[in-house]
C-alpha positions as semicolon CSV with decimal commas, in nm:
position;residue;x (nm);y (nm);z (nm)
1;X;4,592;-0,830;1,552
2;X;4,505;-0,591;1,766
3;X;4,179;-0,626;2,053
4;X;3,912;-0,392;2,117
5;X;3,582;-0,343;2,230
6;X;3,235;-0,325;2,053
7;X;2,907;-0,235;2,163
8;X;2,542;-0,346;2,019
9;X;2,251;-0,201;2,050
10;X;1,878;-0,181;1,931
11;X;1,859;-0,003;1,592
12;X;1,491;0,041;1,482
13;X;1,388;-0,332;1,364
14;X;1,743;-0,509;1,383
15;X;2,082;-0,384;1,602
16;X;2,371;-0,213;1,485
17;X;2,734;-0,292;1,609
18;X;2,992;0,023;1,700
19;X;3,328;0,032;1,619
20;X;3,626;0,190;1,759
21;X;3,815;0,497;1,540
22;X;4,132;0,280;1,544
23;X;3,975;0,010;1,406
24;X;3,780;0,253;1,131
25;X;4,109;0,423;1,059
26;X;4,306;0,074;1,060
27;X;4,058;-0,093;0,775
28;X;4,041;0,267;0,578
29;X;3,618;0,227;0,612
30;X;3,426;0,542;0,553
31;X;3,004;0,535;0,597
32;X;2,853;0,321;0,341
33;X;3,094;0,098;0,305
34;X;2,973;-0,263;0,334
35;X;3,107;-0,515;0,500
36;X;3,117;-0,875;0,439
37;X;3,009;-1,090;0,767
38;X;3,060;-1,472;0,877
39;X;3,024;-1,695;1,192
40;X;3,292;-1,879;1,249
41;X;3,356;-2,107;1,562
42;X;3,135;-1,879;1,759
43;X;3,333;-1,588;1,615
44;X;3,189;-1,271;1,424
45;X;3,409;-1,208;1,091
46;X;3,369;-0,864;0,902
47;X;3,555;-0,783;0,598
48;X;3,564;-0,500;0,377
49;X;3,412;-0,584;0,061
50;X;3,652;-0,518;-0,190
51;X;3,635;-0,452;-0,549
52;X;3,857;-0,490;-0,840
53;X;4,012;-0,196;-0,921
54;X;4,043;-0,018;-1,306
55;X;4,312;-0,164;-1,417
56;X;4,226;-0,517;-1,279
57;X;3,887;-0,420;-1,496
58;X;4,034;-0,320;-1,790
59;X;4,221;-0,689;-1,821
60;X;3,919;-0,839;-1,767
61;X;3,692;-0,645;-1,996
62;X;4,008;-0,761;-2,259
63;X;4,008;-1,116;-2,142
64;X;3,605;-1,150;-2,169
65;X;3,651;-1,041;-2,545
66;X;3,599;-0,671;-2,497
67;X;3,732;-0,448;-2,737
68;X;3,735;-0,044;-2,766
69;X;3,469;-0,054;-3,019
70;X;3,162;-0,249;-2,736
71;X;3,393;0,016;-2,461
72;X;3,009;0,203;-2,390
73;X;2,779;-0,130;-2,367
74;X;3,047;-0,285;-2,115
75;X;2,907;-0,342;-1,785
76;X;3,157;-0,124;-1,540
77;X;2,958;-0,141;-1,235
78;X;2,826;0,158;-1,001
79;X;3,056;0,512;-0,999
80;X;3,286;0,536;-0,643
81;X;3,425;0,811;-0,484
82;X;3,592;1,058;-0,738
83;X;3,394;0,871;-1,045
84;X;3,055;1,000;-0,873
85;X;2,972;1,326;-1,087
């Protein structure tokens, strides 16, 4: 794990926390992304939030008793990246 420096500052009614590019490019994050935070032993913890990806969806949709017929009524979740039209 790697060490490197962030700043805070004031950001209209709360503050806002830079981070480097290395650690941007390191964690793949791109603006909007949101980030999962926790205190822990006086420690600030971000993670990426992550999501399950299509084919981890499909086998779900399947295992909740989804079948091709229901396909359009199936709860998918909001559009990303390339899905956005």
């Amino acid at each position: 794990m790697s060490e490197n420096k962030a700043r805070i500052f004031k950001s209209d009614a709360s503050h806002a926390v830079t981070l480097p590019d290395s650690v941007i490019k390191e964690l793949n994050l791109k603006p909007g992304d949101v980030l999962i935070q926790e205190v822990r032993n006086n420690q600030i913890i971000l993670k990426k939030e992550s999501h399950p990806n299509f084919s981890e969806e499909w086998q779900q949709f399947f295992e909740q008793g989804g079948s091709y017929e229901d396909y359009e009524t199936h709860q998918w979740g909001e559009a990303s990246e390339r899905e956005k039209w």
